[in-house]
Structure formats: C-alpha cells, structure tokens
C-alpha positions in Angstrom: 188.1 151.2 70.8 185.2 150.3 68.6 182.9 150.9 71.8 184.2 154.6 72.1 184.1 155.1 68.1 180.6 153.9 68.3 179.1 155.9 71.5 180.9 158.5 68.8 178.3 158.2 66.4 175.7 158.3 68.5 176.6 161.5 70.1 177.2 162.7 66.4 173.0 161.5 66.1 172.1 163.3 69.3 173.3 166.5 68.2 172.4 166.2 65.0 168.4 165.5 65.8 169.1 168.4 68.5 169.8 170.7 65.7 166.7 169.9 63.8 164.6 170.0 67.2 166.1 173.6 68.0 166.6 174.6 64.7 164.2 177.6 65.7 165.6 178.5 68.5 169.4 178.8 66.5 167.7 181.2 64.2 166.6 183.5 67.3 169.8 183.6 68.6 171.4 184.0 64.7 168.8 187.1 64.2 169.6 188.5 67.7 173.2 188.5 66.8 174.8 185.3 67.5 177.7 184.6 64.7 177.7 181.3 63.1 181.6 180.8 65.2 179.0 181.2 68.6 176.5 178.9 67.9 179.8 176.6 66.8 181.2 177.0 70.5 177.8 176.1 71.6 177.4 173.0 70.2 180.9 172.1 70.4 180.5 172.9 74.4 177.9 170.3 75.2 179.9 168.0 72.9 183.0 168.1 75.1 180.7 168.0 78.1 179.3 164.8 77.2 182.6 163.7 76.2 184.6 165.0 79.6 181.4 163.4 81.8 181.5 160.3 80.0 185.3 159.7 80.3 185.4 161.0 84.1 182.8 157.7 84.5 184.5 155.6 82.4 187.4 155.9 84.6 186.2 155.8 87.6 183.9 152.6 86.5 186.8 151.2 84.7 188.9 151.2 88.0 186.4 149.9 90.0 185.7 147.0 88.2 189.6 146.4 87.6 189.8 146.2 91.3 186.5 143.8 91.9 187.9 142.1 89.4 191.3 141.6 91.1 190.1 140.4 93.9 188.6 137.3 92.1 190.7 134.0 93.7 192.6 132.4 90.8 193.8 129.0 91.3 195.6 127.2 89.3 198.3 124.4 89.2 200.1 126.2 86.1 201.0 129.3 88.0 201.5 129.2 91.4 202.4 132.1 92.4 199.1 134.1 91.1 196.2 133.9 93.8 194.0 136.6 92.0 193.5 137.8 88.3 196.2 139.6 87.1 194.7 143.2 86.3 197.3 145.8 84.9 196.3 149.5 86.6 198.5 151.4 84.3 197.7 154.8 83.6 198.6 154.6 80.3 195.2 152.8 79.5 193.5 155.1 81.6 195.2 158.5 79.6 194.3 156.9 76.3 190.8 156.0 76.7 190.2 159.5 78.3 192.2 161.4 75.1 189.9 158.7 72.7 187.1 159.7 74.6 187.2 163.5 74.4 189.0 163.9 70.7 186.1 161.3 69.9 183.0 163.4 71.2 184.8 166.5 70.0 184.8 165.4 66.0 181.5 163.7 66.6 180.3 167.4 67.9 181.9 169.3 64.6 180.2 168.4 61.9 176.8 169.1 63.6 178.1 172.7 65.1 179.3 173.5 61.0 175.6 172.7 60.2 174.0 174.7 62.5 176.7 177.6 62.4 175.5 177.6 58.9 171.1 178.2 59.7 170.1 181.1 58.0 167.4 182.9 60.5 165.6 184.6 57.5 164.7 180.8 56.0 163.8 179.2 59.5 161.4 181.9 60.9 159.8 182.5 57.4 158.8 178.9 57.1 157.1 179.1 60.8 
C-alpha cells in the first residue's frame, strides 16, 4: 500500500513538471478555445492511462510471480502436508490493488489538471 501511495506521488511530480514543460502549449489550446474543464479531462486522461496500464501489469506481474512462487518445494517436518509455498490467488487482492491503483493515479492527476485548467493564455504567451 505504501508502494502504490508512493508511485502516487510520483505520477503527481510527472504531471506536474509536464505542466510547467507545456505550459505554452496549454495556453495555445486555452486561446484557441479549450475551457479550463478540457484541458482538466486532458490531464486527467493520461492520469488514468498511466494508472489503468500500470495496474493491468501489476496484475498480470503479480500473478505470475504468485505462481513461480508456488511452485517453490517447501519441506518441512512441521507441516507435512504442504509441498510448495502456500500462495493465496484470491481476487480480492487482485480487485483492491487495481481500485488503489486507479483512485490513486486519478487524485495524483487532479491537483495538476486544477493547476493547468487554471493558465491564463494572455500571461504565458506575453512572457514568450
């Protein structure tokens, strides 16, 4: 959990130094008649991209380790019965860490859409 609330902030950095780097190029689209609520859904939109791609791997890496690590002989005198790791595939885990993983990107891609849904064009392409 501290992992995903962590890869949160640094999506929160990413689009926050990609608003500075296109801050220009919001402006354009501002003065061409973009409102602030489109440039929002923009940057919300790659947000939830990152966050849907990177919980789509997560899964699919997630469950294939689970199963490499199941395989992994486990012998032991205490428990008998267990030849292998035990490894839980419930997809409970699975459904939370994907809901953590998108709510997560999503909050970590508001506050930078409010920012740049907030750019006044006339300010940015004056001081070019």
């Amino acid at each position: 959990m501290v992992l995903l609330i962590v890869a949160g902030f640094g999506i929160y950095n990413i689009l926050n130094m990609m608003i500075y780097e296109k801050m220009d190029t919001i402006a354009i689209l501002k003065a061409t008649g973009f409102s602030g609520a489109d440039v929002k859904k923009i940057f919300i939109a790659i947000s939830l991209s990152i966050g849907v791609t990177g919980a789509i791997a997560g899964v699919f890496l997630g469950l294939l380790f689970s199963v490499m690590i199941d395989n992994i002989p486990f012998d032991s005198s205490a428990l008998p019965t267990i030849n292998t790791y035990p490894v839980d595939y419930g997809i409970q885990y699975y459904t939370i860490a994907v809901v953590f993983a998108v709510a997560t990107t999503y909050l970590a891609g508001l506050f930078p859409s409010q920012k740049a849904s907030r750019v006044d064009p006339v300010e940015i392409i004056r001081g070019k």
